[in-house]
C-alpha positions in Angstrom: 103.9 92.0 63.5 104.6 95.9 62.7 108.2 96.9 61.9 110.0 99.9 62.4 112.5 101.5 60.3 114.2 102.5 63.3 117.4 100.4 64.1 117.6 101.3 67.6 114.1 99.9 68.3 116.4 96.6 67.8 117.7 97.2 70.6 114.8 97.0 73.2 112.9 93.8 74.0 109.8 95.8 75.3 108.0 99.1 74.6 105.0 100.6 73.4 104.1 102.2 69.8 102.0 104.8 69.7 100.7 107.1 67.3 100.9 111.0 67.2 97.9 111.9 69.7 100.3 108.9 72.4 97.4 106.1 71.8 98.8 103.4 72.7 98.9 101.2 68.5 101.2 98.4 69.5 102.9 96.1 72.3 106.6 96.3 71.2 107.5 92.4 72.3 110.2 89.9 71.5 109.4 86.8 69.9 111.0 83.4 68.4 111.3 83.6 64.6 112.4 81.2 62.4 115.2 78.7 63.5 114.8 79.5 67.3 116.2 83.1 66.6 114.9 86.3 68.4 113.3 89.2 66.9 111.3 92.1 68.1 108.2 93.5 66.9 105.0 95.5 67.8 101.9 93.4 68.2 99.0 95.4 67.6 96.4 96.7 70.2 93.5 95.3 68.4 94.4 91.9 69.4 94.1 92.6 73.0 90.6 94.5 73.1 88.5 91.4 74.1 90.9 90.4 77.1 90.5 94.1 78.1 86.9 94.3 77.6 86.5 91.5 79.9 88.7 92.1 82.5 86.6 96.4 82.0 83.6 94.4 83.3 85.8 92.8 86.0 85.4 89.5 84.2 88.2 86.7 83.5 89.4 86.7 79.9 88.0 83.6 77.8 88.6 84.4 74.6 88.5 81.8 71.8 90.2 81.3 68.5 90.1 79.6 65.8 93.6 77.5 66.1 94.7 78.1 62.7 98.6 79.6 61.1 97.4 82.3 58.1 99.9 83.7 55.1 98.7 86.2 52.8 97.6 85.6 49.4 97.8 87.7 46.0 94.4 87.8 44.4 96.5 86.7 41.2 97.1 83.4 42.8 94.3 83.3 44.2 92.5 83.4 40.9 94.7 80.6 39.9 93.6 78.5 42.5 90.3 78.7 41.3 88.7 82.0 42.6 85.9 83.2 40.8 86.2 86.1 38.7 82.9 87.4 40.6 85.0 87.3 44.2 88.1 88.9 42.6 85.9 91.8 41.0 84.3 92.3 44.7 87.9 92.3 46.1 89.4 94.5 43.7 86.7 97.2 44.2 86.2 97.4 47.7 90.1 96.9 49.0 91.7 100.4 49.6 94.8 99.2 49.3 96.3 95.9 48.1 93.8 92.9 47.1 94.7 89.8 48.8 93.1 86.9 50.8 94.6 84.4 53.8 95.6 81.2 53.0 95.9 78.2 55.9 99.3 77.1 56.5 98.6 75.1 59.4 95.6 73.8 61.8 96.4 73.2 65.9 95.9 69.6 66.6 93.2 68.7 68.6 91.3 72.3 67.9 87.9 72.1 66.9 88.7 73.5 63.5 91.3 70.0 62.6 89.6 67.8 60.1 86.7 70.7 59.0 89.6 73.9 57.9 92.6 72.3 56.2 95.5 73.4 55.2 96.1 75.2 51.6 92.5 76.6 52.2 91.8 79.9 51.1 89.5 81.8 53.3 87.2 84.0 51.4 84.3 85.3 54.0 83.8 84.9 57.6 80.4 85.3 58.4 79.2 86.7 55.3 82.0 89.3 55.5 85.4 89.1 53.1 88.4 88.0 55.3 90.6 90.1 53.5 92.8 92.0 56.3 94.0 90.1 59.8 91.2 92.4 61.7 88.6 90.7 59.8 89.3 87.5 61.7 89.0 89.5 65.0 85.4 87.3 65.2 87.3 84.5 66.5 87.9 85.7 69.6 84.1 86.1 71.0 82.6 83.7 68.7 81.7 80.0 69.5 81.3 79.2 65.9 81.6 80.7 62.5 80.7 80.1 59.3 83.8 80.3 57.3 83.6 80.2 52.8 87.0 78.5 51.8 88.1 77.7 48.1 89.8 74.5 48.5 90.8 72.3 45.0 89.1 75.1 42.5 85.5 74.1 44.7 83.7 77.1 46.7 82.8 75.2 50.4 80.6 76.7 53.2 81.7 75.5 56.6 80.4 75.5 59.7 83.6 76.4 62.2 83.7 75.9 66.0 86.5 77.9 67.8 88.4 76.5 70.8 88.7 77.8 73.8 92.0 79.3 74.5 92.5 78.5 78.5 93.8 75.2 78.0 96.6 74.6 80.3 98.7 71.9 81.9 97.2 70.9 85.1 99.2 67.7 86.0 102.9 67.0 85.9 104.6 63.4 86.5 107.9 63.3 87.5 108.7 59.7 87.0 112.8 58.3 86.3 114.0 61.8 86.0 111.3 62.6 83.6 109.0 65.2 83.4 105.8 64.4 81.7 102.2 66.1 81.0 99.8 66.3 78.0 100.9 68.2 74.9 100.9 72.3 75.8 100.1 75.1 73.0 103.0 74.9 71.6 103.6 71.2 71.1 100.0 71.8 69.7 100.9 74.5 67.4 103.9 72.8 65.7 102.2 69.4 65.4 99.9 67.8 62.5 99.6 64.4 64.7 99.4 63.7 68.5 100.2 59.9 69.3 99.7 60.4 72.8 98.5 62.1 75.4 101.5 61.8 77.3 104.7 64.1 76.5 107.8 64.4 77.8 108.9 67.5 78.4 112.3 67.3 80.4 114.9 64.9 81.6 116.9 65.3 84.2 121.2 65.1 83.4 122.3 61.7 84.2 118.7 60.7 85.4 117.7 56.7 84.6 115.3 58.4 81.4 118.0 60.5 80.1 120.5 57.3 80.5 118.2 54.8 78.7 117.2 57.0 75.7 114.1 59.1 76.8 114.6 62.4 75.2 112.3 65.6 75.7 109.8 65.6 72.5 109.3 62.1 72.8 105.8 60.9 73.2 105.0 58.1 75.7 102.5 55.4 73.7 102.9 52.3 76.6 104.3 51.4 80.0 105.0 47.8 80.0 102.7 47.2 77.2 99.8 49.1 79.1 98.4 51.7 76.8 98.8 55.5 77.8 96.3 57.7 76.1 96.5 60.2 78.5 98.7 61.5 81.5 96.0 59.4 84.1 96.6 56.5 82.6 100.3 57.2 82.2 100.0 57.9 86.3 98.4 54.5 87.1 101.4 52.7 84.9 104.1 54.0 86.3 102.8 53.7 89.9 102.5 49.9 89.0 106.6 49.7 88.5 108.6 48.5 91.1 111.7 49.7 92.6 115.3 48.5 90.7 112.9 46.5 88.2 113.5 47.4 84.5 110.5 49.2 82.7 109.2 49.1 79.2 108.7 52.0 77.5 107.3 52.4 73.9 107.4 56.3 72.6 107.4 58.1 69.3 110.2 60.9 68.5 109.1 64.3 67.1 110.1 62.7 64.0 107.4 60.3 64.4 110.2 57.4 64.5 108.7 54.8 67.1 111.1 53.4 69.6 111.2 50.8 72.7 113.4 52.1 75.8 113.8 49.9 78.7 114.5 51.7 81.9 115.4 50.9 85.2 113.8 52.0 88.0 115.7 54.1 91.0 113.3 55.4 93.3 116.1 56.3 96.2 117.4 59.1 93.5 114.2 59.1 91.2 110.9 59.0 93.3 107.7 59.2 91.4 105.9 62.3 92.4 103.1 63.7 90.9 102.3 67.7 90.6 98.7 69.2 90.2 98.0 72.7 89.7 96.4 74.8 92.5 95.2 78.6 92.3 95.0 78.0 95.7 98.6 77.1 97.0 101.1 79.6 97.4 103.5 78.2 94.3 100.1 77.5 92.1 100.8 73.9 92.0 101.1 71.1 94.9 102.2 67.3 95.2 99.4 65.2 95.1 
C-alpha cells in the first residue's frame, strides 16, 4: 500500500489520492495489519483497471489471480540464493530505480498455483518479462495461465502456472446445534497451508449446545458419528441423520491443527437444523432450503 507523510490522513478510513492534474492514483482504504490492528492506506488504481474494463463493456468482473503472498527481495540476496550473475547484470541495467525481485511468502490453499509455486521461490520472469515491480504481475488478473521462471534451492525452474478464478464464494450455510458452518472462505484460504476439511465452523452461538460441548469457530469438522465429511453436502446429509436429545459425535481439527472428539447433544426445540443457500434472486440474497 502507498503511505502518506501526512498524519491527518490517519485520521480518515476512506478517500481518494490523486495526483496534481485530480487523477484519481489511489483508493485511500482501511485494512487489518499485523496482530488484528487497523491501518489505513491507499491501494493503487492499477489494481482495479480489469474490474473496470469489464464492467466499461457492461460485463461482470472475473478476474483471476494467482493466489500467492509476495515480499520484496534485494538483488544482493537474491544473488545469494543462487541468482545468476547474468540475471543480476540484466536487473541492474534496466531497473530505474532500486534492483530487487519478489519472493513467495505464502501459496492460497486449494489455488491452482499450491504444489507447482512454493514458498521461498523467487520469481524472476513472468512470461518472458522480469517480475521486478508489483505491476509486472498485473498479468494475473486476465490470464488463465502463465509461465512463471522461479530460482528455488540455487536451481533456475520454468513453470507452467494456472491462475484461479477469484469468484469463489460461500453458497451454503448449515446452521446445526448453534453452529454455523460452510466451506473454507478466502480468508481461511489465505492464512492456511492445510485444509482438513471441507467443512468450517464459522460461528457459535452463546450458550448454544456447540459452544457448550467445545465446538469453537476455526475448528474444522472431519466426522459426524464417524461418517466422513469432506465437504459441507456431506456434512448436511450427517447432521440431518441425528436425532433429537440424542448425543452426537463430532471429530474436528483446531486452527492449530490439534485434533479433538466433542460429543454434543442434540436440542432441536432451541437448535433446529436449518440450512441457508445463496440466491441472487431472493430479496436477502440467500434463502432456507
Amino acid at each position: 500500500v502507498a503511505q502518506l507523510d501526512n498524519p491527518t490522513a490517519t485520521n480518515y478510513g476512506f478517500g481518494i489520492i490523486v495526483d496534481e492534474n485530480g487523477d484519481a492514483q489511489a483508493l485511500w482504504l482501511e485494512y487489518i495489519k499485523a496482530k488484528k490492528t487497523m491501518g489505513v492506506g491507499g491501494l493503487s488504481v492499477q489494481a482495479l483497471i480489469p474490474a473496470l474494463r469489464a464492467l466499461q463493456r457492461d460485463e461482470e468482473p472475473e478476474p483471476r489471480s494467482l493466489k500467492i503472498e509476495i515480499s520484496p527481495l534485494t538483488i544482493v540476496k537474491a544473488r545469494q540464493a543462487g541468482l545468476s550473475k547474468e540475471w543480476s547484470n540484466e536487473l541492474q541495467s534496466i531497473a530505474s530505480t532500486r534492483s530487487q525481485l519478489y519472493q513467495i511468502k505464502r501459496v492460497e490453499a486449494l489455488s491452482k498455483a499450491q504444489g507447482v509455486l512454493k514458498e521461498l521461490d523467487i520469481v524472476i520472469c513472468i512470461n518472458g518479462k522480469l517480475a521486478r515491480t508489483l505491476e509486472d504481475f498485473d498479468v494475473q488478473f486476465t490470464s488463465p495461465s502463465l509461465e512463471i521462471v522461479v530460482l528455488r534451492d540455487s536451481q533456475e525452474h520454468t513453470l507452467q502456472v494456472e491462475t484461479t478464478e477469484s469468484n469463489q464464494e460461500v453458497g451454503k450455510v448449515v446452521c446445526w446445534a448453534g453452529g454455523l458452518f460452510h466451506a473454507p472462505h478466502k480468508t481461511v484460504l489465505q492464512q492456511s497451508t492445510t485444509i482438513p476439511s471441507g467443512v468450517y465452523c464459522a460461528d457459535v452461538s452463546f450458550s448454544s449446545y456447540s459452544c457448550e460441548y467445545g465446538m469453537m469457530e476455526g475448528h474444522w469438522v472431519t466426522h459426524v458419528n464417524d461418517v466422513a465429511t469432506p465437504d459441507i453436502d456431506s456434512f448436511e446429509r450427517a447432521v440431518n441423520d441425528c436425532q433429537d436429545n440424542e448425543f452426537v459425535r463430532v471429530k474436528v481439527i483446531s486452527s492449530k491443527a490439534k485434533p479433538n472428539v466433542l460429543t454434543i447433544k442434540m436440542c432441536y426445540h432451541y437448535w433446529p437444523t436449518r440450512t441457508l443457500i445463496k440466491d441472487q434472486e431472493s430479496a436477502e440474497g440467500w434463502r432456507y432450503a
